[in-house]
N, C-alpha and C positions, 0 to 999 in steps of 0.2 A: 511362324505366323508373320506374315504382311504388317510392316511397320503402321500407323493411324498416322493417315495426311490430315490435316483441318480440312481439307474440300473435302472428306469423306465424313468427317464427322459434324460440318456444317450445311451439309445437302437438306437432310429433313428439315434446318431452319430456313431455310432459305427456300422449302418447298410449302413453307407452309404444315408441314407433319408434325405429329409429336415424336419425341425423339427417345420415348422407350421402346419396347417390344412392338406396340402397336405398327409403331414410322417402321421400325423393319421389316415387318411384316409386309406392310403397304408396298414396300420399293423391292420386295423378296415377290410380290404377286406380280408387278407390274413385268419384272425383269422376266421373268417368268411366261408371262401373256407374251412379250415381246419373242420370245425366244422358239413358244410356238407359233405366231405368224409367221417368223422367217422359216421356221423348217418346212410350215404347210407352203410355203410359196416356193422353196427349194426341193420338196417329194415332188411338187408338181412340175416343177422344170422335168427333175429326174425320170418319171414316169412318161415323161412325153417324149424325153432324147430316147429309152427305152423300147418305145412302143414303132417309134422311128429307125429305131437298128434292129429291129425285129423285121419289119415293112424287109427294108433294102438287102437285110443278109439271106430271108426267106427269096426275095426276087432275084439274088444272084443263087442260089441254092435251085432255083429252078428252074433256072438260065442255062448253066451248068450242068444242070442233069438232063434236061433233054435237047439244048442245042449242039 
């Protein structure tokens, strides 16, 4: 187990939260929310470089097959 720094244990006061179950909860959602923005903004890089070597390996594939 991760030693307990005071900045991890003085975050919920200093955010304002309470500091039982509730404040973890709250900064367990948040982290959370944050964690699915960046992967929906990272699927959608992924899906594009994707869609993009599909494009160029299909037009050397057909390049190649009948030139």
């Amino acid at each position: 187990m991760a030693p307990v720094t005071p900045t991890a244990t003085a975050l919920p006061f200093v955010l304002g939260l309470p500091g039982g179950d509730l404040g973890s909860l709250v900064i367990a959602l948040v982290v959370a929310l944050l964690a699915v923005f960046v992967g929906k903004f990272v699927l959608n890089v992924a899906s594009k470089l994707i869609v993009l070597a599909v494009i160029v390996v299909g037009a050397l594939w057909i390049v190649s097959t009948f030139l």
